[in-house]
LOMIPA-763555 format. One line per 4 residues: number of its first residue (from 1); for each residue x, y, z of N, C-alpha, C. Coordinates in nm, 3 decimals, always signed. Last residue first. Example, Ala and Ser with C-alpha at 12.3 -4.5 7.8 and 13.67 -1.06 7.14 Angstrom:
<nodes>
2	+1.285/-0.225/+0.708/+1.367/-0.106/+0.714/+1.290/+0.003/+0.787 | +1.319/-0.569/+0.780/+1.230/-0.450/+0.780/+1.320/-0.330/+0.780
</nodes>
This chain:
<nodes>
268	-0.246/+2.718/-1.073/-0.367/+2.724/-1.046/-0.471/+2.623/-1.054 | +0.146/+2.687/-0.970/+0.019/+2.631/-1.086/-0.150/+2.673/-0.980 | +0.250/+2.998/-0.966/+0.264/+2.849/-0.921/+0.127/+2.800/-0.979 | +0.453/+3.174/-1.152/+0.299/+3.153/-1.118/+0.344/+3.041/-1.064
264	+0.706/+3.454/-1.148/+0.681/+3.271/-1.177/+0.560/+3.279/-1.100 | +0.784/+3.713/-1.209/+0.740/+3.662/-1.314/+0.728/+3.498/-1.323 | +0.829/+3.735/-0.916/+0.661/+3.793/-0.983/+0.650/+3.723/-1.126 | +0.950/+3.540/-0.670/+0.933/+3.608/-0.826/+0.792/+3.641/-0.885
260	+0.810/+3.442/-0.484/+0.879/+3.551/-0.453/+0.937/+3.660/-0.537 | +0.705/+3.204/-0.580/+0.561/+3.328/-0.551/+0.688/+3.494/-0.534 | +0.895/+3.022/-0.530/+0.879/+3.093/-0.670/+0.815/+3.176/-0.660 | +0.921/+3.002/-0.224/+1.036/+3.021/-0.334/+0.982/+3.084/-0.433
256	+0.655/+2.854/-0.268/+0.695/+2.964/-0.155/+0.800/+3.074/-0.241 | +0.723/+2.653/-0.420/+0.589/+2.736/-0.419/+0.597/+2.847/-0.372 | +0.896/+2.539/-0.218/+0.938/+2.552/-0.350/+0.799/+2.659/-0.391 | +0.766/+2.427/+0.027/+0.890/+2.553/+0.049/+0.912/+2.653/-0.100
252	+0.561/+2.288/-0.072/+0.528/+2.398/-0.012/+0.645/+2.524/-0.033 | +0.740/+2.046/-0.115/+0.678/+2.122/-0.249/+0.622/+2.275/-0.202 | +0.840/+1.995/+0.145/+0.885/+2.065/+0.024/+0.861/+2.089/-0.060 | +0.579/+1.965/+0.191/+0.617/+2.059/+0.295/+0.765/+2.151/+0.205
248	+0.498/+1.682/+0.116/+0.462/+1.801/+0.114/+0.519/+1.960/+0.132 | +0.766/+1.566/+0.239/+0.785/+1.578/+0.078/+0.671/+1.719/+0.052 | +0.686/+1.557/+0.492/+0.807/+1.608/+0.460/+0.849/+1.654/+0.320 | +0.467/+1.435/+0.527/+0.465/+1.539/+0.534/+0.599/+1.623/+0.487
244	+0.332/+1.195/+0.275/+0.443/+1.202/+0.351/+0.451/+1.336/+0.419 | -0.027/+1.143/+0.326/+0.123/+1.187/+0.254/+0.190/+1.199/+0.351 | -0.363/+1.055/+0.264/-0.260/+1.052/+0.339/-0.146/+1.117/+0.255 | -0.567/+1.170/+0.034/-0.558/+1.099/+0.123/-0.421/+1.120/+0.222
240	-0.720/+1.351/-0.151/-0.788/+1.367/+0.008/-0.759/+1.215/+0.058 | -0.581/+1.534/-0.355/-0.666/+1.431/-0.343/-0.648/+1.439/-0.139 | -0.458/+1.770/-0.398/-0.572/+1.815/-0.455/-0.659/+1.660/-0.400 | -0.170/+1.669/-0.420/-0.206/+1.710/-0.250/-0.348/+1.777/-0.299
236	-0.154/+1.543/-0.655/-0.124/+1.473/-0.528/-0.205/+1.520/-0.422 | -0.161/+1.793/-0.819/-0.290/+1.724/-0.854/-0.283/+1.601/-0.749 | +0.053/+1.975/-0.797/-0.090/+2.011/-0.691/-0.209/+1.881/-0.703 | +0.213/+1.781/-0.855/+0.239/+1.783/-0.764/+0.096/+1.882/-0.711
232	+0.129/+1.817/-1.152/+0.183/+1.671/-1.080/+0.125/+1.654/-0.951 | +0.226/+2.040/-1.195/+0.076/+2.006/-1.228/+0.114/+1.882/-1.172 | +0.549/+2.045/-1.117/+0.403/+2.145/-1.061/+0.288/+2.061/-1.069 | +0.637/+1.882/-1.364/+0.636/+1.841/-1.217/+0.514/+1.918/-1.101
228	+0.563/+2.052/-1.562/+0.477/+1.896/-1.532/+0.482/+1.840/-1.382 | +0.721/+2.233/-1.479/+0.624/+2.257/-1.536/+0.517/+2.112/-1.486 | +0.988/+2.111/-1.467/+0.967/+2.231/-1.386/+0.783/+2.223/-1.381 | +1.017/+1.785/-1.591/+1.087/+1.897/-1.602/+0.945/+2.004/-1.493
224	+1.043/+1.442/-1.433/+0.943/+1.560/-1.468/+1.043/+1.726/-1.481 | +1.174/+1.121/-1.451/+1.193/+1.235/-1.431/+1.095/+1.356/-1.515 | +1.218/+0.783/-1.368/+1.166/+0.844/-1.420/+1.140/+1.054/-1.387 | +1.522/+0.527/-1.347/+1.419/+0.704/-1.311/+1.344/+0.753/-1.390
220	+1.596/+0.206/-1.212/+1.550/+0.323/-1.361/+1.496/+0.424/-1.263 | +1.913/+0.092/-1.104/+1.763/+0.144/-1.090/+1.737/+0.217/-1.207 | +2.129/+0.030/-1.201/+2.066/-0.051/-1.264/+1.948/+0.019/-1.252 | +2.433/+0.170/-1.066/+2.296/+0.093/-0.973/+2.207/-0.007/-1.063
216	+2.557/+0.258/-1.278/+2.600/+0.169/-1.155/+2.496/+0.053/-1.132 | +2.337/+0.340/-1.509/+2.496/+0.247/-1.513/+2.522/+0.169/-1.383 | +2.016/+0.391/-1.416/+2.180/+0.476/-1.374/+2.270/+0.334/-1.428 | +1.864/+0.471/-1.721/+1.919/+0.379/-1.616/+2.021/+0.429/-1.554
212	+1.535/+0.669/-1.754/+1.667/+0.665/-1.790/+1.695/+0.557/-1.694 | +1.287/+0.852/-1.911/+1.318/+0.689/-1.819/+1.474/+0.743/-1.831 | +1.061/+1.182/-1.881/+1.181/+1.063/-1.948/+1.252/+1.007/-1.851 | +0.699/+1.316/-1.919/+0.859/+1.246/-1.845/+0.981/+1.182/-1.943
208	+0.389/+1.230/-2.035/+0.520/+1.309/-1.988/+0.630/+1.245/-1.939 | +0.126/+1.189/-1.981/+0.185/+1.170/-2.082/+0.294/+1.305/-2.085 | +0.061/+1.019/-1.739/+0.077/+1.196/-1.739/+0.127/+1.240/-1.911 | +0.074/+0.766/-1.808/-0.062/+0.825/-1.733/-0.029/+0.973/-1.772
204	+0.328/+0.717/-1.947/+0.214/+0.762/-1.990/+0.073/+0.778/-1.977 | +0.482/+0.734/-1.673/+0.467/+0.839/-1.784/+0.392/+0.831/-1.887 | +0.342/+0.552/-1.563/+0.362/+0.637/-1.551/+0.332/+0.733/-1.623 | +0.413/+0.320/-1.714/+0.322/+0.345/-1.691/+0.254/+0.475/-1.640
200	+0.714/+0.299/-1.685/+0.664/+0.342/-1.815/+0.516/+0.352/-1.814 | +0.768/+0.244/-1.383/+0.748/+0.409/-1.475/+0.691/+0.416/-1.625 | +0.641/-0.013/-1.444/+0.594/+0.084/-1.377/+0.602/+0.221/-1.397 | +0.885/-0.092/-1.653/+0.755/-0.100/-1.646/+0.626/+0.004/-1.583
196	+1.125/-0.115/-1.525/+1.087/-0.002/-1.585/+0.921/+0.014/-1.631 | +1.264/-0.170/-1.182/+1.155/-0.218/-1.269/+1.098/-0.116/-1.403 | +1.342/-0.054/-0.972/+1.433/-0.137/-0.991/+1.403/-0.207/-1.136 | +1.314/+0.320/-0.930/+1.223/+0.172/-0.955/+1.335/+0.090/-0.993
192	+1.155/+0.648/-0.912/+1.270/+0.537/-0.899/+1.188/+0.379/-0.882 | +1.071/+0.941/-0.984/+1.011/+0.839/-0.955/+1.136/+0.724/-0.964 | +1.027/+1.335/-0.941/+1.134/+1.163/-1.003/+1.104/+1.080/-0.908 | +1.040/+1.643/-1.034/+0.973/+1.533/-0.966/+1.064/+1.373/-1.037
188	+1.194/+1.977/-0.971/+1.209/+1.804/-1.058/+1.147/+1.733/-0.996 | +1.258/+2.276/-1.067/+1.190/+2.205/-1.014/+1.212/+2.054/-1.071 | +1.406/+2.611/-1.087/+1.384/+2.487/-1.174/+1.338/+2.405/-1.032 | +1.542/+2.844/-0.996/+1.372/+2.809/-0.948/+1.364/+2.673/-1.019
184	+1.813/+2.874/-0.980/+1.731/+2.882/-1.122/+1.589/+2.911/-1.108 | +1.908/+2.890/-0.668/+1.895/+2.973/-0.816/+1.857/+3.037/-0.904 | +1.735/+2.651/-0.602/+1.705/+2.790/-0.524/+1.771/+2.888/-0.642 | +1.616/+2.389/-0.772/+1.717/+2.491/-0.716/+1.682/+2.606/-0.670
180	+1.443/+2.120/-0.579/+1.481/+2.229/-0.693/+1.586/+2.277/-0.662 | +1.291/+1.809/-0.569/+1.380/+1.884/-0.576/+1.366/+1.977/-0.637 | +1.119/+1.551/-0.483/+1.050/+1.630/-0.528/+1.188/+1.736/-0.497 | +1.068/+1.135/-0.520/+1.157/+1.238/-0.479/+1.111/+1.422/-0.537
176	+0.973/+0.790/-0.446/+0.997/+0.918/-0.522/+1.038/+1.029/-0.425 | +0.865/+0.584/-0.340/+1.021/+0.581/-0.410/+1.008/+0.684/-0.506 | +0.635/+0.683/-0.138/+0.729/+0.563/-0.094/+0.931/+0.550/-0.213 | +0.531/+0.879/-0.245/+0.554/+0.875/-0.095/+0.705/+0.782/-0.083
172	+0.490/+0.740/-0.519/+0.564/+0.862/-0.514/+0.671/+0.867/-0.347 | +0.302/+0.596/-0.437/+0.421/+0.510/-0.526/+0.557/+0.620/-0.482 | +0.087/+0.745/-0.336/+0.135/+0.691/-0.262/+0.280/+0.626/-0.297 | +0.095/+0.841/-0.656/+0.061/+0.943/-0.510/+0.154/+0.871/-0.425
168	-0.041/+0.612/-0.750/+0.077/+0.700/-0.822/+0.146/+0.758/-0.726 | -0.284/+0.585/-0.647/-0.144/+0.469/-0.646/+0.002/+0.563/-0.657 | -0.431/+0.825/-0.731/-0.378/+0.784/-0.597/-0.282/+0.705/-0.575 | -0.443/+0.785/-0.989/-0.363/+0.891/-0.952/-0.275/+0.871/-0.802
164	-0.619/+0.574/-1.006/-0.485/+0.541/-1.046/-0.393/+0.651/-0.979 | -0.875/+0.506/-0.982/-0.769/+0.519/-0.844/-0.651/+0.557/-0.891 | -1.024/+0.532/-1.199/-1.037/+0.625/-1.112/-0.960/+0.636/-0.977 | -0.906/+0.269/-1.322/-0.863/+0.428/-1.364/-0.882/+0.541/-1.260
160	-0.780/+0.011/-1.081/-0.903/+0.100/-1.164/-0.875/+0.239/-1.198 | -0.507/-0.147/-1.123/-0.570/-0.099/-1.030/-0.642/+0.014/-1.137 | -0.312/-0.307/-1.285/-0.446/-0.375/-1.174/-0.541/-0.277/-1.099 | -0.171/-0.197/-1.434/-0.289/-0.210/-1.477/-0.391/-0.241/-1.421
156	+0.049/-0.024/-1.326/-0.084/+0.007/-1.297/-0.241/-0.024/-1.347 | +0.249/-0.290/-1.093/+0.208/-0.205/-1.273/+0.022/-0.153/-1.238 | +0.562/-0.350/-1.001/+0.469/-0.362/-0.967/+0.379/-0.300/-1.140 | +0.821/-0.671/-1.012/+0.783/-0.523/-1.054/+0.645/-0.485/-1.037
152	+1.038/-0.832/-0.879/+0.904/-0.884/-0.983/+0.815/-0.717/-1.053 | +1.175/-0.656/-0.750/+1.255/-0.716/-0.873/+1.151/-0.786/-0.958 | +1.054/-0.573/-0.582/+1.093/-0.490/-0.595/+1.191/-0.551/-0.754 | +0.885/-0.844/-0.457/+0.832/-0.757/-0.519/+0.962/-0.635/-0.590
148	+0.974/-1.020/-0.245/+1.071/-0.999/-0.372/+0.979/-0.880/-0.470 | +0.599/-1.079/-0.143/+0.748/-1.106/-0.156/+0.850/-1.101/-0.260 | +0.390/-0.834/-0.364/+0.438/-0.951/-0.285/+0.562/-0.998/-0.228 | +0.131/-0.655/-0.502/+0.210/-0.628/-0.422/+0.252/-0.764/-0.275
144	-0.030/-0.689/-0.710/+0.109/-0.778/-0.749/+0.222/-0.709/-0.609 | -0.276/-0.725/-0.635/-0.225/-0.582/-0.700/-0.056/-0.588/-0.672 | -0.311/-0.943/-0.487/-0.397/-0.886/-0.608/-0.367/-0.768/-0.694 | -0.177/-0.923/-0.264/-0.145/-0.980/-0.436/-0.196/-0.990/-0.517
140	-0.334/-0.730/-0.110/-0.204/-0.705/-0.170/-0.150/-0.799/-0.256 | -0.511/-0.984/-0.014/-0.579/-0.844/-0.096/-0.457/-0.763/-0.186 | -0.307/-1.143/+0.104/-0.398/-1.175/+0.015/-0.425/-1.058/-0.060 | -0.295/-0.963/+0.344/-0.138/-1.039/+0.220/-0.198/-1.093/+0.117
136	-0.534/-0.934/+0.413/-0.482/-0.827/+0.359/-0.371/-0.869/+0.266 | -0.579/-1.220/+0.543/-0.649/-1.103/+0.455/-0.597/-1.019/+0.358 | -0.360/-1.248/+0.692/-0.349/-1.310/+0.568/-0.434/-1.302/+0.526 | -0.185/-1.024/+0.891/-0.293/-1.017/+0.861/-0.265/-1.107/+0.720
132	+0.005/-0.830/+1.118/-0.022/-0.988/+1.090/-0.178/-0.983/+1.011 | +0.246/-0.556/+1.121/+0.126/-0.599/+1.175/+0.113/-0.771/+1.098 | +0.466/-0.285/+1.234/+0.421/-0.450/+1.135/+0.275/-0.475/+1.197 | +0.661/-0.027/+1.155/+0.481/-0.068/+1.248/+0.523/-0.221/+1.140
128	+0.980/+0.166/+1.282/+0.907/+0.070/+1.245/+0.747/+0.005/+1.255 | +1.184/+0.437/+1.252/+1.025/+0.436/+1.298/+0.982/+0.296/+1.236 | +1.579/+0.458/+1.259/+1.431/+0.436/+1.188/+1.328/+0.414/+1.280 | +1.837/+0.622/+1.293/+1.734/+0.606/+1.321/+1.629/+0.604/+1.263
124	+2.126/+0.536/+1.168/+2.040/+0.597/+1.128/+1.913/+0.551/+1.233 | +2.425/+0.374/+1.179/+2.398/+0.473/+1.251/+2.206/+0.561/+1.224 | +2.421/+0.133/+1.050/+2.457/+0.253/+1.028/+2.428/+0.351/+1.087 | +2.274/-0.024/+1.166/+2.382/-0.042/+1.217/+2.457/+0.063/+1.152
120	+1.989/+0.167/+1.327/+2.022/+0.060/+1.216/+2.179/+0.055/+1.261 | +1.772/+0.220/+1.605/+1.886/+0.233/+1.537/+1.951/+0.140/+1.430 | +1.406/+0.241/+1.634/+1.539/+0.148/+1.623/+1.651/+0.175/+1.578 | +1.109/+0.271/+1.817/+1.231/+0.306/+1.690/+1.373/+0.190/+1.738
116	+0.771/+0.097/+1.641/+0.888/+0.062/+1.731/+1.005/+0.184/+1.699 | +0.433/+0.150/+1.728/+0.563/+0.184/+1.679/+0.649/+0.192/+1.732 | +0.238/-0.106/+1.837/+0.290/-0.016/+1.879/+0.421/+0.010/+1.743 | -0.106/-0.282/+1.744/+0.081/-0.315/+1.725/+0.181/-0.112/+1.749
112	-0.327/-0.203/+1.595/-0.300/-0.198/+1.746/-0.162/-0.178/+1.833 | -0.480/-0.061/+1.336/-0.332/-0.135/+1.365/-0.284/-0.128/+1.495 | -0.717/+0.044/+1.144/-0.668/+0.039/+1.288/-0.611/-0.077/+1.314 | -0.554/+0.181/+0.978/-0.612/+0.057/+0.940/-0.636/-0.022/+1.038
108	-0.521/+0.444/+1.045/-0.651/+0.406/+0.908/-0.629/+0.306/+0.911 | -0.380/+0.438/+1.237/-0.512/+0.508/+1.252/-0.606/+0.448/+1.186 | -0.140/+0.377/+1.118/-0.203/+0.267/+1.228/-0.331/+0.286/+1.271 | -0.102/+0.578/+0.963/-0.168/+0.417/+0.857/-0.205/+0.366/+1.003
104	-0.001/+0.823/+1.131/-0.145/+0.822/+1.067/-0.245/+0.655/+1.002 | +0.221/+0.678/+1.267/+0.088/+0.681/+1.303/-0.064/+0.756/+1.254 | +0.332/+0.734/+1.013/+0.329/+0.561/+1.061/+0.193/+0.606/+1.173 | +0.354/+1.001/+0.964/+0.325/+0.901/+0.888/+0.248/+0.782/+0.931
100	+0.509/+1.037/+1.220/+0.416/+1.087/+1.233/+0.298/+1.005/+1.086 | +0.778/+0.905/+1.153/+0.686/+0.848/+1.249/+0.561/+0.865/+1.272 | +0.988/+1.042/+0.991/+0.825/+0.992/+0.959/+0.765/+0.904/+1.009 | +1.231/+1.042/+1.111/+1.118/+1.176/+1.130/+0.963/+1.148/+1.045
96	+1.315/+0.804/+1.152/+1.202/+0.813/+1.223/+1.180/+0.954/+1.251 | +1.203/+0.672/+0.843/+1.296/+0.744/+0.897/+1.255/+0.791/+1.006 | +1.052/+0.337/+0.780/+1.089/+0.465/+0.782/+1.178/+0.534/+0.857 | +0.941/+0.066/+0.728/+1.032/+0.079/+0.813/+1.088/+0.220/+0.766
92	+0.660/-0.194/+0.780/+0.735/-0.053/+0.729/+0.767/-0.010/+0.772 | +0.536/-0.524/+0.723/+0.602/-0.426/+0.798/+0.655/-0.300/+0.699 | +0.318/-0.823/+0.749/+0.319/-0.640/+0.650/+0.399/-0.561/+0.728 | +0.299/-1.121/+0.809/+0.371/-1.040/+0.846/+0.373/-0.895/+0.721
88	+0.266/-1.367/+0.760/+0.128/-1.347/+0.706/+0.184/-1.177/+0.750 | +0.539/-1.563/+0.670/+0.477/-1.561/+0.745/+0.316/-1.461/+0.662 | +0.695/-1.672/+0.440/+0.646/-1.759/+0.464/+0.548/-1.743/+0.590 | +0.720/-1.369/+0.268/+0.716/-1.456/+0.228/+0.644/-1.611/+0.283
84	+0.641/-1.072/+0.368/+0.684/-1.146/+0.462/+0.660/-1.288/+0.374 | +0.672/-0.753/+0.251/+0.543/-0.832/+0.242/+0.627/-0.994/+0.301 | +0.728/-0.395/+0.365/+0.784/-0.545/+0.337/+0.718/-0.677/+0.329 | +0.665/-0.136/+0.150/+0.626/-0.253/+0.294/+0.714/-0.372/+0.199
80	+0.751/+0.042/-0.053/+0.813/+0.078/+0.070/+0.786/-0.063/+0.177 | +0.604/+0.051/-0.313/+0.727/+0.080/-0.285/+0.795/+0.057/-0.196 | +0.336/-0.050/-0.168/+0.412/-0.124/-0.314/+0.521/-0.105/-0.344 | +0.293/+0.068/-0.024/+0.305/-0.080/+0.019/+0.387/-0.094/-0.114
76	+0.188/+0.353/-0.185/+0.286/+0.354/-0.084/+0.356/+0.204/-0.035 | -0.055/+0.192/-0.348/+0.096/+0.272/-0.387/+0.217/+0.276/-0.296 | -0.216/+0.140/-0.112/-0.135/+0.028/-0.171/-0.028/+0.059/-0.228 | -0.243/+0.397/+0.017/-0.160/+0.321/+0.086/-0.161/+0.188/-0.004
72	-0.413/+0.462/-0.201/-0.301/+0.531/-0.193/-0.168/+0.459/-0.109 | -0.624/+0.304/-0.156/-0.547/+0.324/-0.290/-0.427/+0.356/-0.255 | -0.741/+0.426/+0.072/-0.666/+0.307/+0.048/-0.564/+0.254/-0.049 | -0.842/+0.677/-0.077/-0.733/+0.685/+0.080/-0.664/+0.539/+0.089
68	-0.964/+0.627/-0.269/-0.842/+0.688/-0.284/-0.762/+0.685/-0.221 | -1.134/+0.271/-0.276/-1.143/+0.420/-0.237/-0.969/+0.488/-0.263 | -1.211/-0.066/-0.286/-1.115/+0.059/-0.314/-1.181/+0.214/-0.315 | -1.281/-0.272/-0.032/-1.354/-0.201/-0.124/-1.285/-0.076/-0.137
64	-1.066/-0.408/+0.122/-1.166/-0.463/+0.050/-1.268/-0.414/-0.076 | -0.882/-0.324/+0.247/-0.877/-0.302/+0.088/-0.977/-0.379/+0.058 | -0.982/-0.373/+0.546/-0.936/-0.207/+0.468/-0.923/-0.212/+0.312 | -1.029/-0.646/+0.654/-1.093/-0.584/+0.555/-1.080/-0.470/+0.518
60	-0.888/-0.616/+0.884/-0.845/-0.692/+0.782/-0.943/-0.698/+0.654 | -0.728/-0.396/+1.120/-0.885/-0.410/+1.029/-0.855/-0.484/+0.909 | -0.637/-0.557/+1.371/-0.574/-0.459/+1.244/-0.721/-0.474/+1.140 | -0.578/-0.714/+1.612/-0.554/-0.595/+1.638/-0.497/-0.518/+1.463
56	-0.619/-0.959/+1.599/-0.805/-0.909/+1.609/-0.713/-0.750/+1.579 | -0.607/-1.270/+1.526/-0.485/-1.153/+1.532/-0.608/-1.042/+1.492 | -0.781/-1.539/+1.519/-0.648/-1.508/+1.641/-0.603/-1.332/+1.614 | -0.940/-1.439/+1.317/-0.988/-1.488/+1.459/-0.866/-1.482/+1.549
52	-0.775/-1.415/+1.070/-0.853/-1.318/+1.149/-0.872/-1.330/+1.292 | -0.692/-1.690/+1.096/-0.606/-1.566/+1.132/-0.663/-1.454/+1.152 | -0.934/-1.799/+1.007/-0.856/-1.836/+1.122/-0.782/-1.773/+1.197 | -0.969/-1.718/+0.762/-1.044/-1.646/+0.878/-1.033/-1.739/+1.000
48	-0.741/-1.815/+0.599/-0.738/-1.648/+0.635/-0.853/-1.594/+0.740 | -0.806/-2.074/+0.612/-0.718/-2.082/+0.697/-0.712/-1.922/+0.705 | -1.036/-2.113/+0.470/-1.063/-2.110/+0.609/-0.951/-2.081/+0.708 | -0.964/-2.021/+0.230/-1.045/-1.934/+0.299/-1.028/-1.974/+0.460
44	-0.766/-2.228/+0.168/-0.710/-2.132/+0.164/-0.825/-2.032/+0.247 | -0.995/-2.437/+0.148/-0.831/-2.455/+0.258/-0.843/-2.308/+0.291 | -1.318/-2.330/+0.078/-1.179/-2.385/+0.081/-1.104/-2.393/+0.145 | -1.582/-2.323/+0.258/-1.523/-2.295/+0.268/-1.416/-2.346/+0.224
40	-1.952/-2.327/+0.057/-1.824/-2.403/+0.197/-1.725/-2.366/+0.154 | -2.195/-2.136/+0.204/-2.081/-2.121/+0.080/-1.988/-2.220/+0.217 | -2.543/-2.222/+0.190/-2.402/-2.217/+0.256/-2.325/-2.255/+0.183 | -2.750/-2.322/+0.088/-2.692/-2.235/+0.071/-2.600/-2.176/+0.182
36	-2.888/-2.547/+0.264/-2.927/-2.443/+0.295/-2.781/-2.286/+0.254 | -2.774/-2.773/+0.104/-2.952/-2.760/+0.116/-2.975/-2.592/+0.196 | -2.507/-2.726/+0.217/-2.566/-2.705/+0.016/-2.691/-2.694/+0.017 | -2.515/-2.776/+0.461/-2.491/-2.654/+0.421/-2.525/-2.611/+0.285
32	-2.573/-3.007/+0.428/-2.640/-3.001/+0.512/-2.642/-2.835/+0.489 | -2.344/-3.182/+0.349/-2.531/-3.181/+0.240/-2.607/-3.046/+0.309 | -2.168/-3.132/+0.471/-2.208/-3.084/+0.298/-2.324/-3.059/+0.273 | -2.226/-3.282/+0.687/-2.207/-3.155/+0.652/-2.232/-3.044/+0.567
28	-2.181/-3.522/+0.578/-2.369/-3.518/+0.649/-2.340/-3.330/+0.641 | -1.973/-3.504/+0.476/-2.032/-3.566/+0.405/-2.198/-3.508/+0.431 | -1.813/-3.525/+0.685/-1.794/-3.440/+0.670/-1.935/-3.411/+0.554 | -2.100/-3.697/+0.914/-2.002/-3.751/+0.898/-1.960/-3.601/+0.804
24	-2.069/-3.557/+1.335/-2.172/-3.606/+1.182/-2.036/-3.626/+1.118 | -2.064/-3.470/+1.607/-2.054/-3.596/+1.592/-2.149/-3.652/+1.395 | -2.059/-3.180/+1.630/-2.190/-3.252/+1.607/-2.180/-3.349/+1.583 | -1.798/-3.139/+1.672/-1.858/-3.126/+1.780/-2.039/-3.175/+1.757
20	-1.664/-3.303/+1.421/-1.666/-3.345/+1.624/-1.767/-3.321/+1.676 | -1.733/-3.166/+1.252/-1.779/-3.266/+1.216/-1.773/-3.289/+1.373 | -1.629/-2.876/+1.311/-1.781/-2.850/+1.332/-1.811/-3.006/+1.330 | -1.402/-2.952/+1.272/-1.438/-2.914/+1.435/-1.594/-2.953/+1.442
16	-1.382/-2.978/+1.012/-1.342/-3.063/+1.095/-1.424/-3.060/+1.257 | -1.458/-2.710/+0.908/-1.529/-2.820/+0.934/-1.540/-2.942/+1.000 | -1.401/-2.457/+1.173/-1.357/-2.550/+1.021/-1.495/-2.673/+1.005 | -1.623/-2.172/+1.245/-1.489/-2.287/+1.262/-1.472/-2.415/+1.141
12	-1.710/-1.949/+1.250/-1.569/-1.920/+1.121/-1.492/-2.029/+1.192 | -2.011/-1.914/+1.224/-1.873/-1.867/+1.342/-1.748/-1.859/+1.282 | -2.116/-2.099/+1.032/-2.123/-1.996/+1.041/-1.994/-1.869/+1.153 | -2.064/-2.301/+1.203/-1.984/-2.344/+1.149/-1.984/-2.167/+1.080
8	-2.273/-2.264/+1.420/-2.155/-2.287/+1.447/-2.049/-2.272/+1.345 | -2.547/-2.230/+1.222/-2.449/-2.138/+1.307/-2.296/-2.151/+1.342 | -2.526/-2.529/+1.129/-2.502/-2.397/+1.081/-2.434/-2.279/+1.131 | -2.576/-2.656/+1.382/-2.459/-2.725/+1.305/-2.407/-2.603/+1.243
4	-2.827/-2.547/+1.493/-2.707/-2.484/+1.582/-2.546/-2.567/+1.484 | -3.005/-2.569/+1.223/-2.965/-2.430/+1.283/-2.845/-2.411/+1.345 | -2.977/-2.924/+1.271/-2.915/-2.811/+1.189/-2.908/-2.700/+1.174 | -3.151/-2.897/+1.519/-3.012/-2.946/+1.518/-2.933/-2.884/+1.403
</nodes>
């Protein structure tokens, strides 16, 4: 009788259920799981593998154990997803020439939920994916990525040295920017943030750059001269996870650009 009490409850149903369907008291439960090492389940646990159990279409264990490729998509979440305050809801809402993007993350986290497009009321066409997962909304506040996030600020202390680049990477994807001139050849990497913190983290991961505020807006920038920006930018696409293709593609053009001068090296 206590094997099939176990099991059952083993299954990922509450206790409540499990007290019904074996007619015991919650009490006869306890004992029953503490004598045989069984972790009982808080509110908060039982109600995230509840939601597992209903919403099957997204791998709700992907940040469970950090790697670069994940890493990277927290960087990217941290700038760019929308983390859903009273629902369990992760959405991202791009341009929809980075659709191709959106279906690389639905790949890696296998995300069932179709990409939507949509016209904004400005006229702009965006690529939207959401998905439902209070696993993962969980795993993302662990790395202060939450509702209102963009004014609570994000920081790289939470996340392990050996990922850091990657955060950075993905941070980049999501509120950064990679420019030059055709001219000069000059080059600029720049990082944006409502939050200075984060860049100031930044810049002294690379020990480089300078913050500044725009007056209007309030956003801070963080900004790379010609040189740093380069070493920056091969040491992004030198890691082996996802990217924006479009930002790649302009660091490519720029590389391209300078190789055409003999007296500019692109970084080795």
């Amino acid at each position: 009788m206590n094997t099939e009490i176990i099991d059952f409850y083993l299954e990922g149903n509450s206790r409540k259920k499990t007290c019904n369907k074996f007619n015991i008291t919650d009490t006869k439960l306890k004992n029953i799981l503490k004598e045989n090492n069984i972790h009982i389940r808080n509110h908060s646990e039982q109600l995230i593998l509840e939601n597992i159990k209903r919403t099957k279409g997204v791998n709700h264990f992907y940040f469970d154990e950090l790697n670069n490729k994940n890493v990277y998509y927290l960087g990217f979440f941290g700038a760019d997803a929308t983390v859903r305050k009273n629902r369990n809801e992760i959405k991202i809402a791009l341009s929809s020439i980075d659709k191709d993007f959106l279906e690389q993350l639905k790949k890696d986290i296998d995300i069932e939920k179709e990409i939507k497009i949509r016209n904004t009321t400005n006229g702009f066409q965006c690529a939207e994916l959401s998905f439902s997962s209070a696993k993962i909304k969980q795993q993302l506040m662990k790395y202060k990525i939450v509702p209102n996030k963009t004014y609570i600020g994000l920081s790289l202390d939470v996340i392990p040295d050996e990922f850091k680049l990657a955060f950075i990477k993905g941070f980049f994807d999501g509120d950064g920017s990679f420019s030059f001139n055709k001219n000069t050849k000059q080059c600029k990497l720049a990082f944006t943030s409502h939050t200075k913190k984060i860049l100031e983290e930044i810049k002294k991961y690379f020990n480089n750059g300078y913050i500044y505020q725009d007056k209007r807006t309030k956003v801070f920038s963080l900004e790379f001269s010609t040189q740093p920006s380069l070493n920056i930018m091969k040491s992004f696409y030198d890691l082996d996870t996802a990217y924006l293709n479009r930002k790649k593609e302009k660091y490519l053009e720029y590389l391209n650009l300078r190789n055409k001068n003999p007296r500019d090296k692109s970084p080795s």
